[in-house]
Biopython code that builds the backbone (N, CA, C, O; Angstrom):
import numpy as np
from Bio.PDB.StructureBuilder import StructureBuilder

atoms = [
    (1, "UNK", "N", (0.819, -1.194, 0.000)),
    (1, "UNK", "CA", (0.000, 0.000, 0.000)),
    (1, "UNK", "C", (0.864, 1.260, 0.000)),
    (1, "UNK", "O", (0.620, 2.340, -0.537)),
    (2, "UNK", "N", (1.918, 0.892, 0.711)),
    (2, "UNK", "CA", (3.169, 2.299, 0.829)),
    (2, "UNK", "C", (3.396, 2.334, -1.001)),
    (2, "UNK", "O", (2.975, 3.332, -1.585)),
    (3, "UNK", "N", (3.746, 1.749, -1.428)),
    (3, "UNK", "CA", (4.245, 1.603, -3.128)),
    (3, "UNK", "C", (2.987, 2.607, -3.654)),
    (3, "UNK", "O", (3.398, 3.555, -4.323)),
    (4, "UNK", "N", (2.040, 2.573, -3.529)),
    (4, "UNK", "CA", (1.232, 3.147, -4.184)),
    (4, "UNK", "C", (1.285, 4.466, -3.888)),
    (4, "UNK", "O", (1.568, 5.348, -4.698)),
    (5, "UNK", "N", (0.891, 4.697, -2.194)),
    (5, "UNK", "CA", (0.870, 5.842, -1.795)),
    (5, "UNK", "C", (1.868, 6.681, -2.144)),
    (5, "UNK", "O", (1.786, 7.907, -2.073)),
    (6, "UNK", "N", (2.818, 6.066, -2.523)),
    (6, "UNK", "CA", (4.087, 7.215, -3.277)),
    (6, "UNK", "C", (3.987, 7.487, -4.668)),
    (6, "UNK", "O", (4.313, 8.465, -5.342)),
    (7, "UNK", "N", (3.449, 6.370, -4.947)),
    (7, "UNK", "CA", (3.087, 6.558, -7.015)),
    (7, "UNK", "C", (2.333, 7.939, -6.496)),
    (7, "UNK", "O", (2.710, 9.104, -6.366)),
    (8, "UNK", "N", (1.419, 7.428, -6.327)),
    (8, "UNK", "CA", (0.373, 8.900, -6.476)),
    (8, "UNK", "C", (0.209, 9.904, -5.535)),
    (8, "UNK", "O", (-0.732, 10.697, -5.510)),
    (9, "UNK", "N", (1.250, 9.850, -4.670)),
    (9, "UNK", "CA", (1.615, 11.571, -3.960)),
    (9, "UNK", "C", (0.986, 12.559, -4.386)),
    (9, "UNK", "O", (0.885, 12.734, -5.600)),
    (10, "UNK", "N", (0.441, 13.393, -3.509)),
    (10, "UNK", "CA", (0.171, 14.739, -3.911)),
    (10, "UNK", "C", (1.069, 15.524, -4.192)),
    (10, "UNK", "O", (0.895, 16.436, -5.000)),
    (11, "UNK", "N", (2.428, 15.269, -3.448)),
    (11, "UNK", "CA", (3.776, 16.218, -3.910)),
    (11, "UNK", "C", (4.282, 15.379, -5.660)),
    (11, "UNK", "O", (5.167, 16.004, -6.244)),
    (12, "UNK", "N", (4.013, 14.719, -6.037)),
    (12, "UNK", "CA", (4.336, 14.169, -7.588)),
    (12, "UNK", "C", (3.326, 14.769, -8.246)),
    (12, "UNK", "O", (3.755, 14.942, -9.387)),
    (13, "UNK", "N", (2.156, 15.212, -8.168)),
    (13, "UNK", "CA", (1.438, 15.700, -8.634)),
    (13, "UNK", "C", (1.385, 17.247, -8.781)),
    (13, "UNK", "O", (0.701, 17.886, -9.580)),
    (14, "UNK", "N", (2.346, 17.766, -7.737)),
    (14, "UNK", "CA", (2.448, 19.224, -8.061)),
    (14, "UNK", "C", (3.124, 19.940, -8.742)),
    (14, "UNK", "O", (3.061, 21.022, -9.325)),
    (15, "UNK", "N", (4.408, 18.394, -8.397)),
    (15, "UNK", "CA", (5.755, 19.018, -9.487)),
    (15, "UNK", "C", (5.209, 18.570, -10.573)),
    (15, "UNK", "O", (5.656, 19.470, -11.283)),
    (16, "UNK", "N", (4.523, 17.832, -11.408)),
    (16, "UNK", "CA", (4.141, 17.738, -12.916)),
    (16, "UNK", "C", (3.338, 18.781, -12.953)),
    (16, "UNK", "O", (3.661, 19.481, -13.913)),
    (17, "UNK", "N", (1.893, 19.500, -12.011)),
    (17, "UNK", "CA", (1.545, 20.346, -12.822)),
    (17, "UNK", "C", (2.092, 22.114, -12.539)),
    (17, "UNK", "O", (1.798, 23.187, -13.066)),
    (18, "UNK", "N", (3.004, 21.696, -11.441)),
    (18, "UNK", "CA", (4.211, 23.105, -11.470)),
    (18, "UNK", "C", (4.934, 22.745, -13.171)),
    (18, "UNK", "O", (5.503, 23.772, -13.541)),
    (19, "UNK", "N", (5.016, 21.985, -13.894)),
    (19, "UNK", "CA", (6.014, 21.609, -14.903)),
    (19, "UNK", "C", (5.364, 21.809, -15.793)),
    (19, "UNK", "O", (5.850, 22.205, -16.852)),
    (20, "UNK", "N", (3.642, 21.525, -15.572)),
    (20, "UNK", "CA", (2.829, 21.442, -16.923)),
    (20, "UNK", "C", (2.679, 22.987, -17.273)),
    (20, "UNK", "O", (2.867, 23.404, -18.416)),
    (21, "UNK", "N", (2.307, 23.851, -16.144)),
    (21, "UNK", "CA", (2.474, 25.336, -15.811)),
    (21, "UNK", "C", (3.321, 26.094, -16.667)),
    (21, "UNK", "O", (2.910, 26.986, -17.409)),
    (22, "UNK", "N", (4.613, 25.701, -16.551)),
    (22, "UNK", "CA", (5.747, 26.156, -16.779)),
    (22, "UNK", "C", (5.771, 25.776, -18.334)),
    (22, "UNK", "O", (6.157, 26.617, -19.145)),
    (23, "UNK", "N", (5.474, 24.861, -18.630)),
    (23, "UNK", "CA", (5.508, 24.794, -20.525)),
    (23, "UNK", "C", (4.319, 25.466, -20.602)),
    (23, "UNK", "O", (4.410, 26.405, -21.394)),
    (24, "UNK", "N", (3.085, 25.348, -20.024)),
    (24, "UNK", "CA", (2.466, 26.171, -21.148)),
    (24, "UNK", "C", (2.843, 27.895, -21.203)),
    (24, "UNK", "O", (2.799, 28.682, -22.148)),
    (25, "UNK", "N", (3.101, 28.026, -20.226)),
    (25, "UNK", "CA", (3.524, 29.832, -20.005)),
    (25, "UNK", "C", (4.669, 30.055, -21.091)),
    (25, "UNK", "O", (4.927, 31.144, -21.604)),
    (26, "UNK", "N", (5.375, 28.735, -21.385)),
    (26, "UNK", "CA", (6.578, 29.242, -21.912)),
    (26, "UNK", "C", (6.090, 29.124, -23.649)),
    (26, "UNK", "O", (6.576, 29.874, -24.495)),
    (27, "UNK", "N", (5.012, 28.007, -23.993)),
    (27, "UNK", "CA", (4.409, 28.065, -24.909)),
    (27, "UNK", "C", (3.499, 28.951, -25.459)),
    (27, "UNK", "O", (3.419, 29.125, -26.675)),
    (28, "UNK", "N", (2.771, 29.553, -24.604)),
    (28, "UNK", "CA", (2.155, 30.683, -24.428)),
    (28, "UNK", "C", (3.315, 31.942, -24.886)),
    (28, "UNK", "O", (2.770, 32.442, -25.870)),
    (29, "UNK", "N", (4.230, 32.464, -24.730)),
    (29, "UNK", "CA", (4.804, 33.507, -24.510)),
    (29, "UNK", "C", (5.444, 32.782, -26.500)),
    (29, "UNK", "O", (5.022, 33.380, -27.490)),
    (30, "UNK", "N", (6.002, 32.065, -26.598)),
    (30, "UNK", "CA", (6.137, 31.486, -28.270)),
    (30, "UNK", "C", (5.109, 31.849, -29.153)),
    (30, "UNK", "O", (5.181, 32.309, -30.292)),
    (31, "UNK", "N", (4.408, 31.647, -28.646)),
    (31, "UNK", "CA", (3.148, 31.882, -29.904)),
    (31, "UNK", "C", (3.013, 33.427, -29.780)),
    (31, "UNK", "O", (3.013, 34.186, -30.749)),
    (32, "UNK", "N", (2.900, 33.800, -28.510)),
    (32, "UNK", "CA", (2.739, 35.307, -28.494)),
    (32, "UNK", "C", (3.963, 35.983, -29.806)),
    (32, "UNK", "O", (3.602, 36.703, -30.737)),
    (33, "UNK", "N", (4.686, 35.757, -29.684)),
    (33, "UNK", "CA", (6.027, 36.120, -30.299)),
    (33, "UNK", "C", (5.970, 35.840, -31.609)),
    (33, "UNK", "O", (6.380, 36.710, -32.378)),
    (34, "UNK", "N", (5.431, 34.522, -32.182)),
    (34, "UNK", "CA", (5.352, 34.444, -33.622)),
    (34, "UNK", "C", (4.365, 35.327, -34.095)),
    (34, "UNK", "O", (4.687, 36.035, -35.049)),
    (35, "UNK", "N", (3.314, 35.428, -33.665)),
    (35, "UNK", "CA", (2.222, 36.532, -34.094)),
    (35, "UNK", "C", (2.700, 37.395, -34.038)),
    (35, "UNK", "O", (2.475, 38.021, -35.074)),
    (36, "UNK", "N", (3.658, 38.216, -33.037)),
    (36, "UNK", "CA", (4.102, 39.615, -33.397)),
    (36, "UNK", "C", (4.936, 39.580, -34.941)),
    (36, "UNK", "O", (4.853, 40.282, -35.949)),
    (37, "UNK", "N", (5.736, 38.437, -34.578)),
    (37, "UNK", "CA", (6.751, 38.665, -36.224)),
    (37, "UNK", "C", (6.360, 38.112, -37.201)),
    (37, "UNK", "O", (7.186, 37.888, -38.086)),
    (38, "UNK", "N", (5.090, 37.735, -37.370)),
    (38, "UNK", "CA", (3.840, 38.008, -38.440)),
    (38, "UNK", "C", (4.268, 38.891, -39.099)),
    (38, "UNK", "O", (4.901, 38.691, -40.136)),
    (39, "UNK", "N", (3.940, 40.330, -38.505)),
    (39, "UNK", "CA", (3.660, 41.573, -39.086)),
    (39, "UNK", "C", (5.333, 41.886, -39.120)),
    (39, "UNK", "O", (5.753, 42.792, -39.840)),
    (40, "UNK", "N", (6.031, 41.268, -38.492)),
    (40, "UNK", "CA", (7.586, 42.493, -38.576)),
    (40, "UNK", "C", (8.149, 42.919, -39.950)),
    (40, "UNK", "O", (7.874, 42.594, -41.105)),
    (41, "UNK", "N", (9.021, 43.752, -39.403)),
    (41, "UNK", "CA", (9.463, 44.180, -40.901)),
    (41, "UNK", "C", (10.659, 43.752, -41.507)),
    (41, "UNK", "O", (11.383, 44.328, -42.319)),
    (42, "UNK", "N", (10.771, 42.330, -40.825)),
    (42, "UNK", "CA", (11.900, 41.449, -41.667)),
    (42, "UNK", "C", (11.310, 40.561, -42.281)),
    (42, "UNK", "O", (10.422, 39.942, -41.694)),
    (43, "UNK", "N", (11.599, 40.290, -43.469)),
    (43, "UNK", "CA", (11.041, 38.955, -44.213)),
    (43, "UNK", "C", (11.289, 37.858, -44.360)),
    (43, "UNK", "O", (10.763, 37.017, -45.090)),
    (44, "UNK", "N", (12.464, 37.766, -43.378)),
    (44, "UNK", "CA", (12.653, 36.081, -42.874)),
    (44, "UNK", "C", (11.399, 36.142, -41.719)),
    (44, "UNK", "O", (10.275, 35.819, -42.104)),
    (45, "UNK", "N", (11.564, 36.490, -40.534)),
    (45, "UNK", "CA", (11.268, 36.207, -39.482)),
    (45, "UNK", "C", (9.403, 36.306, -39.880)),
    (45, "UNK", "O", (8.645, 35.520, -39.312)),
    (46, "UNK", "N", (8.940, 37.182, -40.730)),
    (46, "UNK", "CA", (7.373, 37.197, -40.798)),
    (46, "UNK", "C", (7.043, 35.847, -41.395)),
    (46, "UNK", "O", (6.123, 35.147, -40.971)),
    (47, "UNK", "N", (8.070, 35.414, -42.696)),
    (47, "UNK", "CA", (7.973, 33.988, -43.429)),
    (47, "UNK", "C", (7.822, 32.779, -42.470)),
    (47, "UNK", "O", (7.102, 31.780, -42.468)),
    (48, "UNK", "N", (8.815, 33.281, -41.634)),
    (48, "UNK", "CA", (9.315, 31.845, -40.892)),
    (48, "UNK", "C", (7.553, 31.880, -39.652)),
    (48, "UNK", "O", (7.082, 30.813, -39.257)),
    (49, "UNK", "N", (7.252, 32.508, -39.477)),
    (49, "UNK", "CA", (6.656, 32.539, -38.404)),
    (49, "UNK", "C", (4.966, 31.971, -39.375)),
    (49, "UNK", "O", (4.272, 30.961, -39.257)),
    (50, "UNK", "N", (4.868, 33.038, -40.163)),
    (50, "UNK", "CA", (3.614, 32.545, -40.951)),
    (50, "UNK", "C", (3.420, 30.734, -41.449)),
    (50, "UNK", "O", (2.375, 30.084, -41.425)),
    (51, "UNK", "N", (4.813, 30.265, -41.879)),
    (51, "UNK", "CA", (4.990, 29.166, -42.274)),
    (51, "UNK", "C", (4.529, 27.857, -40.955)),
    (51, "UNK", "O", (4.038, 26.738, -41.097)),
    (52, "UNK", "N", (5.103, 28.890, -39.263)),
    (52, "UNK", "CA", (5.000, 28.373, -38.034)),
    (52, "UNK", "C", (3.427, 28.499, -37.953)),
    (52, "UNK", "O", (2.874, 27.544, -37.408)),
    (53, "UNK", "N", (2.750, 29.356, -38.332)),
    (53, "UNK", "CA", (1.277, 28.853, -37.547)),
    (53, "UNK", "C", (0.341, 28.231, -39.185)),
    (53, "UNK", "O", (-0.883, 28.101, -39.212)),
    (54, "UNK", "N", (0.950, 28.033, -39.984)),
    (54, "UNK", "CA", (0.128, 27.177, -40.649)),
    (54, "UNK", "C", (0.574, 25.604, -40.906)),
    (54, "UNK", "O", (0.290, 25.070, -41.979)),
    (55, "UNK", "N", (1.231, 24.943, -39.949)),
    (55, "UNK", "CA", (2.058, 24.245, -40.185)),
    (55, "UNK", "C", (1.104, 23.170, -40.405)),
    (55, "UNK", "O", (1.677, 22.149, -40.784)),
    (56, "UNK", "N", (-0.275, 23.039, -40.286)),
    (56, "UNK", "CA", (-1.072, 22.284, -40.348)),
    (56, "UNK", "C", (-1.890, 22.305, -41.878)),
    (56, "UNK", "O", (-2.160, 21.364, -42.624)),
    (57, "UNK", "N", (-2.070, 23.271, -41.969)),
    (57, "UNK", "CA", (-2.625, 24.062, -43.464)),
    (57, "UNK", "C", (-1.938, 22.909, -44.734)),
    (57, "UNK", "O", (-1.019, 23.374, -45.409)),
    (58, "UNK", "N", (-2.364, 21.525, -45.017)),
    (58, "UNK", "CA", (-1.686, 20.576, -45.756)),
    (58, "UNK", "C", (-1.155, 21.358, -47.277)),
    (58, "UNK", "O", (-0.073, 21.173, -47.834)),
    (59, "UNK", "N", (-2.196, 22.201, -47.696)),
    (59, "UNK", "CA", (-2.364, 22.826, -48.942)),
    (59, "UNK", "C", (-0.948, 24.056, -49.142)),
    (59, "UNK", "O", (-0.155, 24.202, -50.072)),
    (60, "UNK", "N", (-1.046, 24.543, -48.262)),
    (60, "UNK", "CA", (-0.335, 26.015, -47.887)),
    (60, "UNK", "C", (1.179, 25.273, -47.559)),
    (60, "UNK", "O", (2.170, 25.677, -48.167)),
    (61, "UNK", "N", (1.288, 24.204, -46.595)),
    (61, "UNK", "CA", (2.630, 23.348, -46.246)),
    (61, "UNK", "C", (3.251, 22.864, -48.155)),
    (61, "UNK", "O", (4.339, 23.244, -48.589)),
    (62, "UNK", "N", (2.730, 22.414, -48.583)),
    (62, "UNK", "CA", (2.598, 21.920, -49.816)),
    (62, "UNK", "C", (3.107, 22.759, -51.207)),
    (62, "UNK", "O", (3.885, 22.540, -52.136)),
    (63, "UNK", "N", (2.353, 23.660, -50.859)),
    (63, "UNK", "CA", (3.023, 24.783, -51.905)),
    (63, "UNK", "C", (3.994, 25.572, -51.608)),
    (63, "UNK", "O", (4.473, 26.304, -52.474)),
    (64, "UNK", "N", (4.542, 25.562, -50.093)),
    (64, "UNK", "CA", (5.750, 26.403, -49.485)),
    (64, "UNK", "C", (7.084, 25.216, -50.023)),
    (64, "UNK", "O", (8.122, 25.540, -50.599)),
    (65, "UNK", "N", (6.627, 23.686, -49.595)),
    (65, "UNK", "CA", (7.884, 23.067, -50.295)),
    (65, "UNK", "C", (8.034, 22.591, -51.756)),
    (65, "UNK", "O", (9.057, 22.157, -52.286)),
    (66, "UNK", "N", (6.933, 22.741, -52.249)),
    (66, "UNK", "CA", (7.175, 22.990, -53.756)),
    (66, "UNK", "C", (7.574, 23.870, -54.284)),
    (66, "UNK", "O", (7.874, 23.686, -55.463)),
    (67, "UNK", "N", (7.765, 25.137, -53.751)),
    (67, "UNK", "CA", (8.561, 26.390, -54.219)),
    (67, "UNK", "C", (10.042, 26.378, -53.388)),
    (67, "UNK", "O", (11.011, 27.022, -53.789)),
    (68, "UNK", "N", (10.053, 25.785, -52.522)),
    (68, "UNK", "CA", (11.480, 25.450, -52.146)),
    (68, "UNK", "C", (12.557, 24.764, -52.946)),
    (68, "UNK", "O", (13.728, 25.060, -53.187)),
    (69, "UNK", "N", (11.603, 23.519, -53.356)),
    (69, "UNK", "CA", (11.809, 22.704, -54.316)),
    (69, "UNK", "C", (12.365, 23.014, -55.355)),
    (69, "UNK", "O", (13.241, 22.296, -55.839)),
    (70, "UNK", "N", (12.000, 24.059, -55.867)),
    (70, "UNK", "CA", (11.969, 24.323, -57.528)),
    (70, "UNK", "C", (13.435, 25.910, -57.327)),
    (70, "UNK", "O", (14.361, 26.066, -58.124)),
    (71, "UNK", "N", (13.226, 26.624, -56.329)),
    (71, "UNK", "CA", (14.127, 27.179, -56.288)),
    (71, "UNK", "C", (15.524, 26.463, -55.741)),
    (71, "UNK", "O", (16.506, 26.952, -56.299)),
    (72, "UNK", "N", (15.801, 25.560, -54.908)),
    (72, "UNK", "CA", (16.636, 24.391, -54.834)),
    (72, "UNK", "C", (17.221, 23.934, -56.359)),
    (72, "UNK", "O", (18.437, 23.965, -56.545)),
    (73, "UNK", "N", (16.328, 23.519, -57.413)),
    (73, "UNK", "CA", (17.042, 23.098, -58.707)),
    (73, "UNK", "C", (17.692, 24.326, -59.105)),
    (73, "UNK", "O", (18.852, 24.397, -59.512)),
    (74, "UNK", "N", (16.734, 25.472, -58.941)),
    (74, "UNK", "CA", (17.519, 26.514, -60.126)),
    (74, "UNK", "C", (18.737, 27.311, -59.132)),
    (74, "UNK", "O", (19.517, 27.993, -59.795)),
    (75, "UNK", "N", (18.928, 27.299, -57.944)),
    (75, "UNK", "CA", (19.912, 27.402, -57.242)),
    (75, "UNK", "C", (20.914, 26.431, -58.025)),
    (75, "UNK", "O", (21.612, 27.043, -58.834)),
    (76, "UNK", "N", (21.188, 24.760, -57.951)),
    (76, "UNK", "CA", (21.902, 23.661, -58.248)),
    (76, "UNK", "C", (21.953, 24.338, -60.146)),
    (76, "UNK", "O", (22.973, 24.223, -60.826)),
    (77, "UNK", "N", (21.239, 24.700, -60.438)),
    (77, "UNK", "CA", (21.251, 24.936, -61.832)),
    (77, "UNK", "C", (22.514, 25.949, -62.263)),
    (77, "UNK", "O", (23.120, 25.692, -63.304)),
    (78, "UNK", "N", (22.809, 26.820, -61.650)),
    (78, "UNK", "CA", (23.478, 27.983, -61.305)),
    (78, "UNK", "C", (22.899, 28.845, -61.803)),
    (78, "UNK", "O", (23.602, 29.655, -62.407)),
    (79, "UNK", "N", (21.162, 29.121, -61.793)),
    (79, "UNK", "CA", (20.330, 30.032, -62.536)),
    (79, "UNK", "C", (20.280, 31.010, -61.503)),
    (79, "UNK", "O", (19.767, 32.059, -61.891)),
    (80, "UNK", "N", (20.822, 31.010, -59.736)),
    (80, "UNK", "CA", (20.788, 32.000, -58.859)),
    (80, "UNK", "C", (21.801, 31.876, -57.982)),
    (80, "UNK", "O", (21.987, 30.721, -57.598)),
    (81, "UNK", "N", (22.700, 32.919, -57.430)),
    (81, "UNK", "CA", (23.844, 32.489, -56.260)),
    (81, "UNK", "C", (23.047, 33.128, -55.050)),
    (81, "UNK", "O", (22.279, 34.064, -54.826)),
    (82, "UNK", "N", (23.674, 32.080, -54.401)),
    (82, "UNK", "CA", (23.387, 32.268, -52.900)),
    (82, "UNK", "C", (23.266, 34.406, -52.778)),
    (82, "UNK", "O", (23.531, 35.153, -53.720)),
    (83, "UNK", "N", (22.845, 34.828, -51.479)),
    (83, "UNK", "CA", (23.442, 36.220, -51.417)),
    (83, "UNK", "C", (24.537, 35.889, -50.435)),
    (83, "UNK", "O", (24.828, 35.040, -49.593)),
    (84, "UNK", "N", (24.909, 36.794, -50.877)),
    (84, "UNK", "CA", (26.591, 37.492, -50.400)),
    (84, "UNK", "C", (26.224, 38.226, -49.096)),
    (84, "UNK", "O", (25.400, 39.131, -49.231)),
    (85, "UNK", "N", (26.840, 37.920, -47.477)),
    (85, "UNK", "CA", (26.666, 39.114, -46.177)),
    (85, "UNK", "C", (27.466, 39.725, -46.972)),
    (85, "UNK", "O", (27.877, 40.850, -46.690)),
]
sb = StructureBuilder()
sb.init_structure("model")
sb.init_model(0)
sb.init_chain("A")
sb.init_seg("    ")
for serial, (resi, resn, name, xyz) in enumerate(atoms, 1):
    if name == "N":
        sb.init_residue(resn, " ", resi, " ")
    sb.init_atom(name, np.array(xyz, "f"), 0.0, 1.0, " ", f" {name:<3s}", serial, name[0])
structure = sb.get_structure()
């Protein structure tokens, strides 16, 4: 009966949802952040982030790596060089 009573502690139960707490706040504060750089005025970080909340969007996922795709060949093609910092 002791074996059990320790499985299911109330102190094991606080530190998981002190832990569960702690990811979502920290998940919470991520998403907050991609929505801001939605709108920013860099065009990596708005791409990267837009690409982050549709990551489900099969259609939209689909046509982001088919244009990856195709700029990948004509990169290998030498039809574009990398940019230069």
């Amino acid at each position: 009966m002791r074996l059990l009573e320790r499985i299911f502690s109330s102190r094991r139960r606080e530190a998981a949802d002190a832990a569960y707490q702690e990811a979502m706040g920290t998940s919470g504060d991520l998403i907050e952040r991609m929505r801001e750089h939605s709108t920013s005025e860099s065009a990596a970080r708005a791409m990267v982030s837009d690409i982050w909340a549709q990551h489900r969007n099969i259609p939209f996922m689909t046509s982001v790596y088919e244009t990856v795709q195709e700029m990948n060949v004509a990169r290998a093609n030498g039809l574009f060089s990398r940019a230069k910092k």
